[in-house]
DOKE-596661 format. One record per residue: residue in three letters; x, y, z of N, C-alpha, C in turn. Coordinates in nm, 3 decimals, m for minus. Example, Ala and Ser with C-alpha at 12.3 -4.5 7.8 and 13.67 -1.06 7.14 Angstrom:
% residues 2
+------+---------+---------+---------+---------+---------+---------+---------+---------+---------+
| type |     n_X |     n_Y |     n_Z |    ca_X |    ca_Y |    ca_Z |     c_X |     c_Y |     c_Z |
+------+---------+---------+---------+---------+---------+---------+---------+---------+---------+
|  ala |   1.319 |  m0.569 |   0.780 |   1.230 |  m0.450 |   0.780 |   1.320 |  m0.330 |   0.780 |
|  ser |   1.285 |  m0.225 |   0.708 |   1.367 |  m0.106 |   0.714 |   1.290 |   0.003 |   0.787 |
+------+---------+---------+---------+---------+---------+---------+---------+---------+---------+
END
This chain:
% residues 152
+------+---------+---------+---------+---------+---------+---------+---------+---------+---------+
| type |     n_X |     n_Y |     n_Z |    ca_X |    ca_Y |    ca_Z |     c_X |     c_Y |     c_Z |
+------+---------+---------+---------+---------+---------+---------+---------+---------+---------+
|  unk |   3.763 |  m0.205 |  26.306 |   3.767 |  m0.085 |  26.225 |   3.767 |   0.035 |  26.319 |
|  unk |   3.886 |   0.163 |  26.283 |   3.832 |   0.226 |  26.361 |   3.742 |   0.358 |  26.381 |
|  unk |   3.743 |   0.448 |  26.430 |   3.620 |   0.530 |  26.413 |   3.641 |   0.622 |  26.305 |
|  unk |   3.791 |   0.664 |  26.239 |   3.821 |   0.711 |  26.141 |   3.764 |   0.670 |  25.993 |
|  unk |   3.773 |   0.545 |  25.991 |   3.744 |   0.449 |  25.869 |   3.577 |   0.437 |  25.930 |
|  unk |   3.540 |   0.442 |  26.019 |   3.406 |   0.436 |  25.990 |   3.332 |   0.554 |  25.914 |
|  unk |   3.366 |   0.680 |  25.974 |   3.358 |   0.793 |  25.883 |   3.392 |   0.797 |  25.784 |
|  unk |   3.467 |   0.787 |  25.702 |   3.528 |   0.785 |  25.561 |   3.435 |   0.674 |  25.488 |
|  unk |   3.405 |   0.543 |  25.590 |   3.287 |   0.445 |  25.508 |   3.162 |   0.516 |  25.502 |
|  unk |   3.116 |   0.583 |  25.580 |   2.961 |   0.621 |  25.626 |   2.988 |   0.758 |  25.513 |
|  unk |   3.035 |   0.879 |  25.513 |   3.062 |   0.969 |  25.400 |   3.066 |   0.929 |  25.239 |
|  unk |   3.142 |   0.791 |  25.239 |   3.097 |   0.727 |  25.112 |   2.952 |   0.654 |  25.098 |
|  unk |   2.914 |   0.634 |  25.176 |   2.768 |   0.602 |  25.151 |   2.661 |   0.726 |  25.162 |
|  unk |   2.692 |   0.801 |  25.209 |   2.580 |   0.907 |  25.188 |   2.615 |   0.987 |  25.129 |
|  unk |   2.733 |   1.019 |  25.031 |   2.764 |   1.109 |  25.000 |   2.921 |   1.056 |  24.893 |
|  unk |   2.855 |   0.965 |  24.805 |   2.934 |   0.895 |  24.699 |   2.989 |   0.963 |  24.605 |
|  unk |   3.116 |   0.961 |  24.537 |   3.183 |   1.096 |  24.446 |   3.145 |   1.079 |  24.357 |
|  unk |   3.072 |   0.987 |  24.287 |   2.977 |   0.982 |  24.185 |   2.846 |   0.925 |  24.211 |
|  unk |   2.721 |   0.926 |  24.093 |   2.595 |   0.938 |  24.117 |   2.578 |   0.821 |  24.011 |
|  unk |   2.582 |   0.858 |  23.898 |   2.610 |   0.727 |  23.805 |   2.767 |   0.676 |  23.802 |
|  unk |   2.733 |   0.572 |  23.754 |   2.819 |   0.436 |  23.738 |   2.846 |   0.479 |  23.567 |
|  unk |   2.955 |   0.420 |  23.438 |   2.968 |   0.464 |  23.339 |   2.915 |   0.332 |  23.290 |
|  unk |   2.850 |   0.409 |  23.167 |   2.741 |   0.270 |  23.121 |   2.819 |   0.229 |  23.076 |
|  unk |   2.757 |   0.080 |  23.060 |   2.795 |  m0.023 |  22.966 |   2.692 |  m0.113 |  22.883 |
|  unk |   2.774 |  m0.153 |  22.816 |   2.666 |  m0.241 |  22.680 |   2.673 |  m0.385 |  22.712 |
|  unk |   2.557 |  m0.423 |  22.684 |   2.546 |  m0.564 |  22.717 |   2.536 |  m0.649 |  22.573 |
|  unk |   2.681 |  m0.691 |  22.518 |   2.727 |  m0.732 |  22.400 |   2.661 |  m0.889 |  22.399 |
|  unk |   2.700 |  m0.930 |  22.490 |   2.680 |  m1.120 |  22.451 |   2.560 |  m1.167 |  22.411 |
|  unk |   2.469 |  m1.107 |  22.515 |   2.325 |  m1.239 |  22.533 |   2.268 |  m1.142 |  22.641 |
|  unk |   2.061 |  m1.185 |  22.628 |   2.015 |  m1.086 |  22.656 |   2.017 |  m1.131 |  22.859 |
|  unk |   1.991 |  m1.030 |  22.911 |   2.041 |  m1.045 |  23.039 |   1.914 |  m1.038 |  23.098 |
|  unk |   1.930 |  m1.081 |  23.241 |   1.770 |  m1.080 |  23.351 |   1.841 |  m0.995 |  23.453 |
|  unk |   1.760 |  m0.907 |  23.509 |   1.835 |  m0.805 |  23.625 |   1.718 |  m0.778 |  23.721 |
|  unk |   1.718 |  m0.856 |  23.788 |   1.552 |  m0.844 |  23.909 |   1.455 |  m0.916 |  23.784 |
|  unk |   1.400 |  m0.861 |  23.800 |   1.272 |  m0.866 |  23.673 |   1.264 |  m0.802 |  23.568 |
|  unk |   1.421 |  m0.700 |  23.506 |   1.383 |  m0.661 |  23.411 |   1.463 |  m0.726 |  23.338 |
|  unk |   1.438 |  m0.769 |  23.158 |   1.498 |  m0.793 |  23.103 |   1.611 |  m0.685 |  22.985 |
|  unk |   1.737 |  m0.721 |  22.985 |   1.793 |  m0.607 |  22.892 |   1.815 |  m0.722 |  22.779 |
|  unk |   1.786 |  m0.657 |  22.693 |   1.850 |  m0.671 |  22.555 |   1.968 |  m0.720 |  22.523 |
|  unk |   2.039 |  m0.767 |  22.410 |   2.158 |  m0.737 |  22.347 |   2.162 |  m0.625 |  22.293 |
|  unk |   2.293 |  m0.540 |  22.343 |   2.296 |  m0.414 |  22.264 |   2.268 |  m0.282 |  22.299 |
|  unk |   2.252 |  m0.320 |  22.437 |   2.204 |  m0.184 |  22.520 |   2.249 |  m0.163 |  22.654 |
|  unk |   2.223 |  m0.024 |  22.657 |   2.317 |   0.044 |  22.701 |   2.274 |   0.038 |  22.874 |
|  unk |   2.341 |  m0.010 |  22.977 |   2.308 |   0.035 |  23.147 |   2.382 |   0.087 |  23.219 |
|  unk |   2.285 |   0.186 |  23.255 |   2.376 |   0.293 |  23.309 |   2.326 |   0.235 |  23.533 |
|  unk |   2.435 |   0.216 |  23.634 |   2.355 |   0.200 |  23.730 |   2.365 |   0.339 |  23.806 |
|  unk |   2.267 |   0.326 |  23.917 |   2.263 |   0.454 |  23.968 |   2.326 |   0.409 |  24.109 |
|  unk |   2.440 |   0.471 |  24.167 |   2.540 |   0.436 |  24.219 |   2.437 |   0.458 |  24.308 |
|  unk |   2.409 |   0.631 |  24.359 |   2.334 |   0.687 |  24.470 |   2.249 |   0.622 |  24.566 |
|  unk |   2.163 |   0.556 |  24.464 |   2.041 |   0.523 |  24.519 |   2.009 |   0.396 |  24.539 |
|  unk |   2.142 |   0.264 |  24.480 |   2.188 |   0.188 |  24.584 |   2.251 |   0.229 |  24.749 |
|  unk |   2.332 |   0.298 |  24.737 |   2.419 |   0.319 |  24.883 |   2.291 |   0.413 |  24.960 |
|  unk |   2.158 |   0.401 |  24.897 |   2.077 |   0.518 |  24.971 |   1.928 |   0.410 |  25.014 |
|  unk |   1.975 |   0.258 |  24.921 |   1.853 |   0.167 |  24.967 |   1.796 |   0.138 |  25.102 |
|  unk |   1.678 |   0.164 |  25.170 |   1.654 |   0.118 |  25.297 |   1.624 |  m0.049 |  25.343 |
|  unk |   1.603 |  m0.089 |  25.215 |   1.626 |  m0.225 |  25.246 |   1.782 |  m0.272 |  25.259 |
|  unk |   1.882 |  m0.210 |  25.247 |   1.985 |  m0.246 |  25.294 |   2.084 |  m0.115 |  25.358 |
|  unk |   1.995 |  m0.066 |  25.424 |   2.063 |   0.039 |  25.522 |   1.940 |   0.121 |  25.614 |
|  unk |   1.975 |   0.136 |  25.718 |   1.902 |   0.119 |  25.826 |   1.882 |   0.278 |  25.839 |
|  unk |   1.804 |   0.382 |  25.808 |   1.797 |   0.487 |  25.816 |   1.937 |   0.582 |  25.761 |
|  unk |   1.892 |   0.499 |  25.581 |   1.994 |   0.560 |  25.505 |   2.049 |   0.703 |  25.477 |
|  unk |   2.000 |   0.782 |  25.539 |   1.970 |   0.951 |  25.501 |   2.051 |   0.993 |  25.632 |
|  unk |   2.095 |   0.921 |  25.719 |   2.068 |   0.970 |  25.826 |   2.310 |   0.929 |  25.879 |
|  unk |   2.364 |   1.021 |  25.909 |   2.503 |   1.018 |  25.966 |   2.525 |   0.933 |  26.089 |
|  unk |   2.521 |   0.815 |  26.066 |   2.546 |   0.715 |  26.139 |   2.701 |   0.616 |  26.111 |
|  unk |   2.831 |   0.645 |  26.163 |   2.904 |   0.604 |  26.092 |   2.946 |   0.452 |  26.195 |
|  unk |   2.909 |   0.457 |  26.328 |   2.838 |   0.315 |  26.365 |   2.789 |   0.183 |  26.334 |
|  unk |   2.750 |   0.208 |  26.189 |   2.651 |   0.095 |  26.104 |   2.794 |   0.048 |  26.038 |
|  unk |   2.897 |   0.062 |  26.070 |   3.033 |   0.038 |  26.006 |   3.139 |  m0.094 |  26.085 |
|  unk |   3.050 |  m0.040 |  26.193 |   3.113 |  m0.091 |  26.328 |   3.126 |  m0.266 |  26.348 |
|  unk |   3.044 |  m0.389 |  26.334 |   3.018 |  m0.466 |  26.293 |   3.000 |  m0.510 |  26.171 |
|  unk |   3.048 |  m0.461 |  26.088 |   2.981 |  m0.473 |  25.894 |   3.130 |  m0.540 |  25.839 |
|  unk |   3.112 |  m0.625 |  25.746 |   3.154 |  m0.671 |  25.686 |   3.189 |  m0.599 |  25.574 |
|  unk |   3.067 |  m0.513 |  25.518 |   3.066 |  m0.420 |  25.412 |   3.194 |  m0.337 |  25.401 |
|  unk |   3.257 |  m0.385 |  25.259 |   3.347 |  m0.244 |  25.154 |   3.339 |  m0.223 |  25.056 |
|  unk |   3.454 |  m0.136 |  25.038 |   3.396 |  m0.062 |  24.904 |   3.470 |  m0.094 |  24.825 |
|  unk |   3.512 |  m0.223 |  24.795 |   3.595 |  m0.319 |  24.692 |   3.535 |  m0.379 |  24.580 |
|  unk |   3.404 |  m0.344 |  24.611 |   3.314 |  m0.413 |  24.494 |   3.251 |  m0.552 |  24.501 |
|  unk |   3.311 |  m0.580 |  24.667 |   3.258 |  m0.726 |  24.735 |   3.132 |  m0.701 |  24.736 |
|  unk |   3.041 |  m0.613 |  24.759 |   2.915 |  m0.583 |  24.855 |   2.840 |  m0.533 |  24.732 |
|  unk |   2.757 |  m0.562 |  24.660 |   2.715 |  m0.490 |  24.591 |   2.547 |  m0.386 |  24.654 |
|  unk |   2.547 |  m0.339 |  24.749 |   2.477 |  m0.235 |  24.823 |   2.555 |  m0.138 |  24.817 |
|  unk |   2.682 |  m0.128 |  24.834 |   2.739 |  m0.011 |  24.837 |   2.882 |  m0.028 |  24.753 |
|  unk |   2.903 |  m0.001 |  24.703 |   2.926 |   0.069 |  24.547 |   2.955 |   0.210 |  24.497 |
|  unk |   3.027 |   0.323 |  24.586 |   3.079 |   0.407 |  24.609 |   3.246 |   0.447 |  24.451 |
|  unk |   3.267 |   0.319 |  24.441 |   3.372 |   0.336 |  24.321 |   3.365 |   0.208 |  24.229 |
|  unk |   3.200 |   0.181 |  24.240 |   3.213 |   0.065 |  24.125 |   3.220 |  m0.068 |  24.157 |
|  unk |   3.206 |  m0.189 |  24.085 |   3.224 |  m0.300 |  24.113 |   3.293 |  m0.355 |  24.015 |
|  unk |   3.341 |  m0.505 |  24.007 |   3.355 |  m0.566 |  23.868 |   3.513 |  m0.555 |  23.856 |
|  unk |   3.494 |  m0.593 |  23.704 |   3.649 |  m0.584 |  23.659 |   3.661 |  m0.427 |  23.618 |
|  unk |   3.545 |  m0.355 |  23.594 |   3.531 |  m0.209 |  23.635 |   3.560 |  m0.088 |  23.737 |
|  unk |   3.567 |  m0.153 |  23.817 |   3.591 |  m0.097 |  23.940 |   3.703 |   0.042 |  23.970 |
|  unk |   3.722 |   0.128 |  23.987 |   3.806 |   0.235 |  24.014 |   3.897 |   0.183 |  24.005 |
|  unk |   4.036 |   0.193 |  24.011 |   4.207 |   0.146 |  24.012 |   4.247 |   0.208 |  24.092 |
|  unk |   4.179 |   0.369 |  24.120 |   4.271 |   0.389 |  24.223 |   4.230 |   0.447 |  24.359 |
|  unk |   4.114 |   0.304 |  24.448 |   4.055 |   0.345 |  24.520 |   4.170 |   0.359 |  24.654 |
|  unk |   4.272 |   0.254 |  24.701 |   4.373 |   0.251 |  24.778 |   4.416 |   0.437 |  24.806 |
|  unk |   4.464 |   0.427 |  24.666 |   4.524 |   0.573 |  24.685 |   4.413 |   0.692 |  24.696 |
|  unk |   4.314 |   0.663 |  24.641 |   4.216 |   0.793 |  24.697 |   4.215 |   0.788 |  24.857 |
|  unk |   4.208 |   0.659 |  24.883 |   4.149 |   0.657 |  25.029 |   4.229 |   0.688 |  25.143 |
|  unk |   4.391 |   0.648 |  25.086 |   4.527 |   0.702 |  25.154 |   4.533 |   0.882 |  25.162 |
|  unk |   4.497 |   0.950 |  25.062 |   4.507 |   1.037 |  25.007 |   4.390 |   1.159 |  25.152 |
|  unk |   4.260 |   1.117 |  25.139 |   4.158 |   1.205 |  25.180 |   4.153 |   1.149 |  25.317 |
|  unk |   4.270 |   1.032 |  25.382 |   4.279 |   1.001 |  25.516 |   4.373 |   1.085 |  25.561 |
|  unk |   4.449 |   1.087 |  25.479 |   4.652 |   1.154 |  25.504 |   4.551 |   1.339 |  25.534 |
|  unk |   4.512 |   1.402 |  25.397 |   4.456 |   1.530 |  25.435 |   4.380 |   1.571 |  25.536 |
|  unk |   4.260 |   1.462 |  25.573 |   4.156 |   1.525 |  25.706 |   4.266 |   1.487 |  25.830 |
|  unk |   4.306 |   1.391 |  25.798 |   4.412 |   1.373 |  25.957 |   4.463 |   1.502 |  25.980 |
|  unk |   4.553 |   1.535 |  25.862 |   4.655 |   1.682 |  25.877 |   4.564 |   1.786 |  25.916 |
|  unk |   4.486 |   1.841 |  25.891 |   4.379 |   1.899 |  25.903 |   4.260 |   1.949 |  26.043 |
|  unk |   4.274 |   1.794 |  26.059 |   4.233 |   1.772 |  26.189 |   4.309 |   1.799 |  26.313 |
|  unk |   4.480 |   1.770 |  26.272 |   4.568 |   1.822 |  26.376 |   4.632 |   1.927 |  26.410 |
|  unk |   4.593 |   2.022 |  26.278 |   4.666 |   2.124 |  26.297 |   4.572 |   2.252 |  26.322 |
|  unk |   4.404 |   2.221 |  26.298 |   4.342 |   2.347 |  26.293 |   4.222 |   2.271 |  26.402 |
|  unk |   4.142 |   2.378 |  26.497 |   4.030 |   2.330 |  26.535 |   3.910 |   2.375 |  26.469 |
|  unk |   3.824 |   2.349 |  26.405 |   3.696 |   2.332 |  26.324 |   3.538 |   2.362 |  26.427 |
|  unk |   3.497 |   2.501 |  26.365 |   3.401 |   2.531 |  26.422 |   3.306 |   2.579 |  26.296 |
|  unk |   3.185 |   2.533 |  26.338 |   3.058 |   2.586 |  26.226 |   3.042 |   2.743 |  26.230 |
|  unk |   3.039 |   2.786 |  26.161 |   2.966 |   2.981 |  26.148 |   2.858 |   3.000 |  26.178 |
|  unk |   2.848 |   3.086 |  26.238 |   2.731 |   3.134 |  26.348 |   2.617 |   3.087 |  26.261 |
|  unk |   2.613 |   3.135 |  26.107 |   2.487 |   3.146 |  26.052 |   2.484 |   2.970 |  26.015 |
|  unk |   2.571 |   2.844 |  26.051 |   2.557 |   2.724 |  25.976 |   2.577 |   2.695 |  25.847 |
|  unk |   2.544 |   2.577 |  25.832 |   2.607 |   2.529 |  25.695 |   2.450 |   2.500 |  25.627 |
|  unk |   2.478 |   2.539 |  25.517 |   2.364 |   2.488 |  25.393 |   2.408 |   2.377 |  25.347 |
|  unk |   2.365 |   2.243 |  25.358 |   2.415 |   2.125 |  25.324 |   2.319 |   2.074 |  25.170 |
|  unk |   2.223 |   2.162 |  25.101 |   2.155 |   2.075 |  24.989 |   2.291 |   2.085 |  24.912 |
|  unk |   2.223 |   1.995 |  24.817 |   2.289 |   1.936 |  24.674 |   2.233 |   1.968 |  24.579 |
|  unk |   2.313 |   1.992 |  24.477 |   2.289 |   2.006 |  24.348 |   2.352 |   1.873 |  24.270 |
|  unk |   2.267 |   1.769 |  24.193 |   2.245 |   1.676 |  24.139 |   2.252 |   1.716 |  23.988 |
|  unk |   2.359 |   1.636 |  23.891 |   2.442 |   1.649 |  23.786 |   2.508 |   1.514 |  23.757 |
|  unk |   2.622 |   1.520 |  23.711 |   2.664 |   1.380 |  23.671 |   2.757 |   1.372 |  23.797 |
|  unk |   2.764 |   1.437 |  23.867 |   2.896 |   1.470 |  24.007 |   2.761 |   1.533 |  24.081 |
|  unk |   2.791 |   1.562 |  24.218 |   2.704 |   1.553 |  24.302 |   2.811 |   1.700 |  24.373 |
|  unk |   2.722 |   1.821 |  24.360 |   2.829 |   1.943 |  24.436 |   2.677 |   2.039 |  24.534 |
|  unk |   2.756 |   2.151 |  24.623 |   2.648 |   2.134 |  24.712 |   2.598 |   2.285 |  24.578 |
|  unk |   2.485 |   2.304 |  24.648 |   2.389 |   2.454 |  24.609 |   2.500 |   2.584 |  24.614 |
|  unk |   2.514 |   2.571 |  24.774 |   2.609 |   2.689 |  24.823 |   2.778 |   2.635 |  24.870 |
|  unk |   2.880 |   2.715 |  24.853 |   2.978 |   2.616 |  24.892 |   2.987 |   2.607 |  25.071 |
|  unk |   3.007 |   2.531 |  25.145 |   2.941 |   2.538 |  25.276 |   3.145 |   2.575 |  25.320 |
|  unk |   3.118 |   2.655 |  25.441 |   3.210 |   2.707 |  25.490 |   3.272 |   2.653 |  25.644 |
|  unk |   3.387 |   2.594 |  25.672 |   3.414 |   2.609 |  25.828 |   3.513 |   2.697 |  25.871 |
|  unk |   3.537 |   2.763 |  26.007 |   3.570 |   2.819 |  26.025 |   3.717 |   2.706 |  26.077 |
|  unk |   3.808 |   2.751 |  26.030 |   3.966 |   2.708 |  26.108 |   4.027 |   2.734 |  26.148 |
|  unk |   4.031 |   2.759 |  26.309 |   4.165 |   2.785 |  26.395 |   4.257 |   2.752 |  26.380 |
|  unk |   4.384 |   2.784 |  26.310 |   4.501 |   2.715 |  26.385 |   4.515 |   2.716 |  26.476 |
|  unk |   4.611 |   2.515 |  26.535 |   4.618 |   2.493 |  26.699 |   4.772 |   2.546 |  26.672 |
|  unk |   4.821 |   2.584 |  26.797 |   4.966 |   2.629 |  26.787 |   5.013 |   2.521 |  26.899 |
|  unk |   5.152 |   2.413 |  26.859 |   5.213 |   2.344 |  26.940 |   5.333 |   2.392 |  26.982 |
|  unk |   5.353 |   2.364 |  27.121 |   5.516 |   2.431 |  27.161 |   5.631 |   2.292 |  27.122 |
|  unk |   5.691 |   2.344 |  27.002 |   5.769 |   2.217 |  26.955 |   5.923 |   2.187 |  27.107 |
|  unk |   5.940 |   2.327 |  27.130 |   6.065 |   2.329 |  27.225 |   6.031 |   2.225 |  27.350 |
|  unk |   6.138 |   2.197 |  27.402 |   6.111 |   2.096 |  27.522 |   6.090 |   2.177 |  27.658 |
+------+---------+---------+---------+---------+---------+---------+---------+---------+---------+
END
């Protein structure tokens, strides 16, 4: 894997585009989930977050380590159920391929055409927690355009 996709894995785990999962009803027969029992007929909602934020299955979860990617087996296909970034199941997002083509294709472009510096005063990184996850303040970088000499 390379250090690109480790970032893009490690950003989805600390910082998942959703917080809840969309409930669902448990129609058939009553279910066992750890130790709790659900019902027929009711409604579970999971909390995406605070799986991909478990320390029993992430090693100083809070913390920008996109390294922990490096050796891992772990994706976000819905194989792994620790991290769970677009769902699992026959539920699962449809269009995780293309999101992931999508926000690789933009930071690449992005990355090559401007150089990226923080503002003197820094970034305010809290969150504001909702059904979507957006920050307090909108955090700002500063972007140089790089200028290339296309001529030979």
């Amino acid at each position: 894997m390379n250090y690109f996709d480790m970032v893009t894995s490690e950003s989805l785990q600390l910082h998942s585009p959703g917080l809840l999962l969309l409930p669902r009803e448990n129609r058939d027969q009553k279910l066992e989930l750890s130790s709790y029992e659900v019902p027929t007929n009711k409604r579970v909602i999971v909390n995406a977050w605070a799986i991909n934020r478990d320390p029993r299955y992430w090693v100083e979860p809070e913390k920008l380590y996109p390294e922990r990617f490096l050796d891992c087996s772990t994706d976000y296909n819905g194989n792994f159920f620790q991290f769970i970034p677009f769902g699992a199941g026959r539920r699962i997002c449809p269009g995780i391929s293309f999101v992931l083509t999508i926000v690789k294709l933009t930071l690449a472009n992005l990355l090559y055409h401007f150089q990226c510096e923080l503002p003197s005063k820094g970034i305010d990184m809290n969150e504001r927690f909702k059904t979507s996850r957006t920050r307090e303040t909108t955090p700002h970088l500063d972007l140089i355009p790089v200028l290339y000499d296309v001529a030979p």
